[in-house]
Structure formats: C-alpha cells, structure tokens
C-alpha positions as CSV (number, residue, x, y, z in Angstrom):
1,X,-64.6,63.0,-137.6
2,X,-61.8,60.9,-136.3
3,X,-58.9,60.7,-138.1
4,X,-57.6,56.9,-138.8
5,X,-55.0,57.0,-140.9
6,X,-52.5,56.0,-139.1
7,X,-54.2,53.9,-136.9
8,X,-52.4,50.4,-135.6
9,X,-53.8,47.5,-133.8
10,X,-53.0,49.5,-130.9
11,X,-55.1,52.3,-131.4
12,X,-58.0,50.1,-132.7
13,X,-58.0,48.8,-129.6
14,X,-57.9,51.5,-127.8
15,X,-60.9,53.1,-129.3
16,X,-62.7,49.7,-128.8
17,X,-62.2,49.6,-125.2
18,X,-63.4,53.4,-125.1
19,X,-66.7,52.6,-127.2
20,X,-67.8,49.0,-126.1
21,X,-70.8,49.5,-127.2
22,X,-72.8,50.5,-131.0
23,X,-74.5,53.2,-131.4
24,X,-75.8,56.0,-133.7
25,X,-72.0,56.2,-135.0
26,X,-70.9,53.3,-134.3
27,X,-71.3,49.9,-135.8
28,X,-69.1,46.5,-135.2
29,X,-68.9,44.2,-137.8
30,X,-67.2,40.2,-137.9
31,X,-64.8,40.1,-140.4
32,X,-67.3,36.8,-142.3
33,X,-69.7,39.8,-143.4
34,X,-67.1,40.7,-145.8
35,X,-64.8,37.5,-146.2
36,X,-66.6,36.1,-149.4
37,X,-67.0,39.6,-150.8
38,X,-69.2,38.9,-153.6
39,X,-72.5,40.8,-154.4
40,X,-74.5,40.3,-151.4
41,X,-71.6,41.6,-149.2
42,X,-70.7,44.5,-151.4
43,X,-74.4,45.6,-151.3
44,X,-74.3,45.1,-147.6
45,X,-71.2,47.3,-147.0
46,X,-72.1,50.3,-149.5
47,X,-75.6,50.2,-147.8
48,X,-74.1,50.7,-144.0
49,X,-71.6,53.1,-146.0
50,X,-74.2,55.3,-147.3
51,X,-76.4,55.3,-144.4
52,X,-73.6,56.9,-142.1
53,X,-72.9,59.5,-144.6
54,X,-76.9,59.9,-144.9
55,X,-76.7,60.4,-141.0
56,X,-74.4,62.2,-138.9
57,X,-71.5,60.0,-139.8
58,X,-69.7,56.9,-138.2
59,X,-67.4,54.4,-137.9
60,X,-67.2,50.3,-138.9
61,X,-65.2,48.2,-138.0
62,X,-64.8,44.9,-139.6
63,X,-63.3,42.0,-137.2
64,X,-65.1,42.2,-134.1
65,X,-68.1,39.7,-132.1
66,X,-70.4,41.1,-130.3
67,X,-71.8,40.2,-127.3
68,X,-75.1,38.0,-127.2
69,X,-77.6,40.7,-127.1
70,X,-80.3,40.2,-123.8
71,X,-83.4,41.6,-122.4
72,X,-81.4,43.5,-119.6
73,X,-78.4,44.9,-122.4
74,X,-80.0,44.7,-125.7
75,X,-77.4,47.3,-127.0
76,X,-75.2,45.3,-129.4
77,X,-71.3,45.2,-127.4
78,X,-68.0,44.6,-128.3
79,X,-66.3,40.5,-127.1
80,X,-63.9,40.1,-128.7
81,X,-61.8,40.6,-131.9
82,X,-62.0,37.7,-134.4
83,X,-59.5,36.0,-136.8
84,X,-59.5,39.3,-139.6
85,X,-59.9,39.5,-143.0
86,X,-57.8,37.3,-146.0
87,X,-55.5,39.6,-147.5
88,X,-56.7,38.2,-150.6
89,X,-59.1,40.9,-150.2
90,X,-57.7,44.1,-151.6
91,X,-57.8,47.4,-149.8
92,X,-58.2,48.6,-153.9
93,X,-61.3,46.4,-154.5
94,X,-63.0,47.5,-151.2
95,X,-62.3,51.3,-152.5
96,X,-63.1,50.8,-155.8
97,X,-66.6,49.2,-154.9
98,X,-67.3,52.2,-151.9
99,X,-66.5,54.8,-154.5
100,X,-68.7,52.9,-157.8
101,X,-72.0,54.9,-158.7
102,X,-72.8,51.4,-159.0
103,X,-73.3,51.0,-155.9
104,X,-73.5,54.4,-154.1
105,X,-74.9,57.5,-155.6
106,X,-72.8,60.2,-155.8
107,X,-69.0,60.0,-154.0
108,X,-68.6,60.5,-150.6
109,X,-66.4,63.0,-149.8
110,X,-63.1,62.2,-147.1
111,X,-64.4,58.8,-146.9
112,X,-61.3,56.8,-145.4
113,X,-60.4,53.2,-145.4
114,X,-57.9,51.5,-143.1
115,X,-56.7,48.0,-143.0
116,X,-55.0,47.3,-139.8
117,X,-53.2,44.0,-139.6
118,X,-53.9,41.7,-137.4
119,X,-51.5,40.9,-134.1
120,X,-49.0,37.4,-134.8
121,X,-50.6,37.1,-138.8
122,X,-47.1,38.0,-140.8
123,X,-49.5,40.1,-142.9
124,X,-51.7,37.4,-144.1
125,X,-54.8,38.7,-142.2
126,X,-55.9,42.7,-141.2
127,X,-59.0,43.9,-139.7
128,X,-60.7,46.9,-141.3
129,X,-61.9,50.4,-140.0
130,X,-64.3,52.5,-142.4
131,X,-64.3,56.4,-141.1
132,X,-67.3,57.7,-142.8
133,X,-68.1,61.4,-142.5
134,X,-71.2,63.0,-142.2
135,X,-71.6,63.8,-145.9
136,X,-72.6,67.4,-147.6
137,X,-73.2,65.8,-150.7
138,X,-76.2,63.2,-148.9
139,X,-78.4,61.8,-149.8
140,X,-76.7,59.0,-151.4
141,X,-78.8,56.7,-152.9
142,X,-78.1,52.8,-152.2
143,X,-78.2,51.9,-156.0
144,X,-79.0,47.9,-156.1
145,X,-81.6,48.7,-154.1
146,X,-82.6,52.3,-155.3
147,X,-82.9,53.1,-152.0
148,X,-82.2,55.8,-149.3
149,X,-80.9,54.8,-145.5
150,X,-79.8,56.2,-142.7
151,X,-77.8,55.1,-139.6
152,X,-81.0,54.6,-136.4
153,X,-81.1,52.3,-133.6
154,X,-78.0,50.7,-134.4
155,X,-78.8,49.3,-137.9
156,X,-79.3,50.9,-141.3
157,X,-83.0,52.1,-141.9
158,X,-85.0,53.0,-145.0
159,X,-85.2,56.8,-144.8
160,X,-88.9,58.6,-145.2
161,X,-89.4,61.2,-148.3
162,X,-89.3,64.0,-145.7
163,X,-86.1,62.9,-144.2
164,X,-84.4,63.3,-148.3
165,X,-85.7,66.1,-148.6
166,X,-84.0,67.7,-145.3
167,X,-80.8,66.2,-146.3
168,X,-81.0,67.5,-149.2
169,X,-80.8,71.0,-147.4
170,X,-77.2,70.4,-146.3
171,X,-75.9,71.6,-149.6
172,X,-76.7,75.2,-148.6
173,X,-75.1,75.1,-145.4
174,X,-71.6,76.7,-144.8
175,X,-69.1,73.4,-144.1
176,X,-66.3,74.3,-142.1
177,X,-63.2,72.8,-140.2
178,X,-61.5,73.6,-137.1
179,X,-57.7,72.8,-136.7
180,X,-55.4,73.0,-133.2
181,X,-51.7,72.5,-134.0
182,X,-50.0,73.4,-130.1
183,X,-46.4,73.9,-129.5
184,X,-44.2,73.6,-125.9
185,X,-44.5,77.0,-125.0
186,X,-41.4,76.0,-122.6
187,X,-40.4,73.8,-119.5
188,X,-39.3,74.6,-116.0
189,X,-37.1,72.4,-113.5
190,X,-35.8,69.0,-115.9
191,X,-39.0,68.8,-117.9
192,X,-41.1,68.3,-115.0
193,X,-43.6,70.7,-116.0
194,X,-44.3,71.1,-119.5
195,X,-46.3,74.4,-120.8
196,X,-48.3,74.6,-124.0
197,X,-50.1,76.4,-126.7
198,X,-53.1,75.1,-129.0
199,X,-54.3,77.7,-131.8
200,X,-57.4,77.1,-132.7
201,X,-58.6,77.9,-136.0
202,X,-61.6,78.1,-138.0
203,X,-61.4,76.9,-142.1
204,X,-64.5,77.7,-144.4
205,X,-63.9,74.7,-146.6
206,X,-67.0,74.8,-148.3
207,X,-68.6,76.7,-151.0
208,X,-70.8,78.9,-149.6
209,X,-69.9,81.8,-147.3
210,X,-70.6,81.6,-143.4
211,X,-72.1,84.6,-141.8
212,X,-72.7,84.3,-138.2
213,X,-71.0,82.0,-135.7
214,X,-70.6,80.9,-132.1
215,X,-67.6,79.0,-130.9
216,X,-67.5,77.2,-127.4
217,X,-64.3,75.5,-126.0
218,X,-64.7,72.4,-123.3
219,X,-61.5,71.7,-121.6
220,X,-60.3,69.7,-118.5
221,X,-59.4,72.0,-115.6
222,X,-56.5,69.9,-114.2
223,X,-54.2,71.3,-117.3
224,X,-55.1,75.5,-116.1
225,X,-56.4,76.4,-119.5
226,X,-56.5,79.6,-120.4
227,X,-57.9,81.8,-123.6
228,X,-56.8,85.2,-122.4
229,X,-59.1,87.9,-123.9
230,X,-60.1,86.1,-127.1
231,X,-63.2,84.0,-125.5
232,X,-65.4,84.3,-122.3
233,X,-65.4,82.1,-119.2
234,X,-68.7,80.8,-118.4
235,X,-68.9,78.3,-114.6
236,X,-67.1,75.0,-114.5
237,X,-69.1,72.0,-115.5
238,X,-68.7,68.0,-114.8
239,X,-68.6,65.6,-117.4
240,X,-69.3,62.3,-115.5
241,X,-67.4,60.5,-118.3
242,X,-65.8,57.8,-115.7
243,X,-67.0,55.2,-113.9
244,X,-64.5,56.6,-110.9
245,X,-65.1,60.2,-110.9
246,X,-66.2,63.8,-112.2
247,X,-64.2,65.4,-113.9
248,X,-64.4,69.2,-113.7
249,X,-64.3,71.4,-117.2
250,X,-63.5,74.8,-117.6
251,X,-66.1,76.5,-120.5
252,X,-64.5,79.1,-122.8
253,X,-66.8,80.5,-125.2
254,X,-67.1,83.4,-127.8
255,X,-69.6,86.4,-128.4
256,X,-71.8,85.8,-131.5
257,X,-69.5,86.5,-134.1
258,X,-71.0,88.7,-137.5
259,X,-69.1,88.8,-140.2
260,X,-68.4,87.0,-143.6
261,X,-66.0,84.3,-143.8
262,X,-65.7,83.0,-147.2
263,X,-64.7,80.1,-148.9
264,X,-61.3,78.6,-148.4
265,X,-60.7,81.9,-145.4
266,X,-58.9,81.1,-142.3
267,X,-59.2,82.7,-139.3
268,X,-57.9,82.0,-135.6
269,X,-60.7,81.7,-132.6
270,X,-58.4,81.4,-129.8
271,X,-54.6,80.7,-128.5
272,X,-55.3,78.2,-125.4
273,X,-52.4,77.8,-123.0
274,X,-52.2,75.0,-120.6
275,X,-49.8,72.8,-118.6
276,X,-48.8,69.6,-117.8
277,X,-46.8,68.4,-114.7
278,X,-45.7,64.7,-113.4
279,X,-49.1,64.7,-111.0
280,X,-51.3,65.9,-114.0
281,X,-49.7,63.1,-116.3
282,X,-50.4,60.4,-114.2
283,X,-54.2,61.6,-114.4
284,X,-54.4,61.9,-118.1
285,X,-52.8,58.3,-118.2
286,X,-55.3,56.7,-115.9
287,X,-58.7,58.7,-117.1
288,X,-57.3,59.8,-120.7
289,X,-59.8,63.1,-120.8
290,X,-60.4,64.8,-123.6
291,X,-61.5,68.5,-125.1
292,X,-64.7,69.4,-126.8
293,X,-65.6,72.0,-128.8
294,X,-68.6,72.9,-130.9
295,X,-69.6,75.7,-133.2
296,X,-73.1,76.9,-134.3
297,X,-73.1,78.3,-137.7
298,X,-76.1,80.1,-139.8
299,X,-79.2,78.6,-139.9
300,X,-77.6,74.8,-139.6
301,X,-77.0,71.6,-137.3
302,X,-73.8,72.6,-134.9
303,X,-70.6,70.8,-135.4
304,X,-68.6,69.2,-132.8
305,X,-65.0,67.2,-132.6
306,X,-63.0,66.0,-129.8
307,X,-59.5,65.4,-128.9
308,X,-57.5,63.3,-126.1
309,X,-55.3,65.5,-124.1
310,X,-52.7,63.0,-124.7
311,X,-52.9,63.5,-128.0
312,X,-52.4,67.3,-127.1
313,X,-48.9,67.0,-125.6
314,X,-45.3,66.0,-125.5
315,X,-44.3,64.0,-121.9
C-alpha cells in the first residue's frame, strides 16, 4: 500500500495526474460528501472505508470533481480539485468515527488518514487522502446498515454470502512485508554518475508461519540492475506504461523457496545494484518509471508493491 504520510499538495497532485481515472482502488470524492459530516456522511465514508479493506484495498481522496461521465468514457475521471474541506472538521473526529464499531466492525489495521491543506487557504481549508489497506481482519461489517461491501466497478457493492465466507479465509494466510532501504554505493567523476544498492527484504509480520515462497523483481533496464547470484534472470519484458514509449524491464526472480519463516523473522531476498547518470536522470524525470515486485506465498492471493525510481535515489 502506498505510504501517505507525509504527503503535500505536491504529491497529491502528482499521484492525481498519474491515476486520472477510478478504479478498483481508486475512488475520487468532492470535498461536499463530507462537508456537513453528520450521519448520512459518516455512514457514507465508513461504508467506502470498509469496502476497500473488504477488497484488495484503495485509496480516497476527498476534494476532487470528476469528469461528466459519457457513453464513449464512462469511467469516472479526475477535473479538477475543488475548494477542500472546513477545518472545522477535525482530522480526530474523522478517526474517531473510521475506527467506532459503531460504524465498522472490527478495526482496520494500518488504516491512514491525511489531511493535506489546500494551496493559498492559510490553513483554513485541507483536502483529505484515506490509504486503506487490503485488510487481514475482513470482513468488516458496515454496522448502520449490517451489511457487507466490497470495492467493484468503481462503487461500493453489497457482497454475496460466498464472497464473506472467502474473506474470511484471509485470517489463515501468512501476511508479510517487503522493505528496500538503498544506499550510494559510491560516485565517479563530480557526481555525474551515481551507484546504488537496494536490500530487499522479506518481514513475516503476521501470525502464522509462511512455508513456501516465490519472489520476482521488475526493474527498468536504463538503471543496469543487477542481483548477482541471489535471483535468476528471466528475458527483458516492455511495460507500455507511456503514451510515448516502451519501456524495457529486466526480470529478476528466485527459485521456489522451502523453508519456515516465522512470525516477526526477517530475511534478505536480494542486494540490487544499479546506477544513475545525467542521461538516465533526465529519463526518470520525464517518464518517472517505477519497480515492481510480487511474491506468491502458500496457498494465498500474491502480493505486489511498487516504487518510483526517483524515490530510489539521491541526484
């Protein structure tokens, strides 16, 4: 899940003008859906809140209009940002009413709230971002309305008795977390070219034990990564992520890995080195590319994250 804690305006609107449009983990809200914030809106947010964790997790973001929907585009789309939210609306009282078993049924775990101010207000008005993770505690029931939802086709949707029950399966899978802190390895010349190092690690931060895994490493070409010995190579792929151009991945992956890692263990995948020169900054500026990774664990649902490259180095 992306982490927006210390999101600005700036990187709100960054990530806006990378994801212009909803989807299955996405959803924009105007800031009037919550500006009255009496019962009818506190339903309304705690249902939307539930139904990502219910899902595969997701973002909202309070303070944007959307695009008249039509025939040819029906896919609801980022306009504009609007006016924000009154700060006479706490972040407190929006916490304490997305963490009440009044509304929600059972806490959501590393659910994070963000007020972001809003450009030129002198802190009178802030727009809100909602990170909602894909929850191992689900299914959350939607108390007022003793109901269970899920995040589908852009809105939230009363789940089926099957789709509970299959949630409800998540308990008894291994939850895990993987971490990359990198380092300048060193420099050549006056800083022109900069060389790093990413460790990636695996975290069992769950309570059950994870027994068999598979790790696989996505990672822009331009920056000459390299795992060594620790994964496998398998043939360059394109991403056709840009409206410009390809852009050509290297795949790193592992073996099929046996062997318990228990609760709260640690262990390190891989050391990925990689570089970064004038030429290859330019590119990441214009086309801002990004890694992926996924791991498929036991007998559950893989798990995926991303990164910027940018965010990955020191120019």
């Amino acid at each position: 899940m992306i982490d927006i804690t210390n999101w600005k305006f700036e990187d709100l609107e960054h990530f806006v003008g990378e994801n212009v449009q909803e989807d299955s983990h996405l959803d924009f809200k105007e800031s009037g859906a919550i500006s009255v914030w009496d019962k009818k809106q506190q339903e309304d947010i705690t249902k939307d809140v539930s139904a990502f964790a219910n899902a595969d997790g997701g973002i909202l973001i309070y303070g944007v209009v959307e695009g008249k929907s039509r025939a040819e585009e029906p896919v609801p789309k980022f306009e504009r940002f609007d006016g924000g939210i009154s700060t006479s609306i706490t972040r407190e009282s929006i916490e304490n009413v997305l963490t009440s078993e009044h509304y929600i049924h059972k806490k959501i775990d590393g659910l994070q709230i963000k007020p972001i101010e809003v450009p030129n207000s002198e802190g009178s008005r802030f727009y809100l971002v909602i990170a909602v993770p894909r929850s191992y505690r689900a299914p959350h029931m939607h108390n007022p309305s003793w109901r269970y939802y899920k995040r589908h086709n852009f809105k939230a949707e009363p789940m089926e008795g099957y789709e509970v029950e299959d949630i409800r399966n998540r308990i008894i899978a291994p939850k895990i977390q993987i971490t990359y802190p990198y380092k300048i390895r060193s420099m050549d010349g006056q800083g022109e070219v900069h060389y790093y190092a990413a460790q990636f690690f695996l975290e069992n931060v769950g309570t059950r034990s994870l027994k068999d895994f598979y790790f696989e490493l996505h990672v822009p070409a331009l920056i000459a990564p390299d795992c060594g010995d620790s994964l496998l190579q398998r043939p360059q792929s394109e991403i056709d992520d840009y409206e410009t151009e390809d852009l050509v991945y290297k795949i790193f992956h592992s073996k099929p890995q046996a062997g318990v890692v228990f609760p709260g263990q640690k262990l390190m995948l891989c050391e990925l080195t990689y570089k970064v020169d004038d030429s290859i900054y330019d590119v990441i500026a214009e086309h801002n590319p990004k890694f992926y990774w996924r791991i498929y664990k036991d007998d559950s649902p893989p798990d995926s994250g991303e990164e910027y490259v940018r965010e990955m180095e020191e120019f």
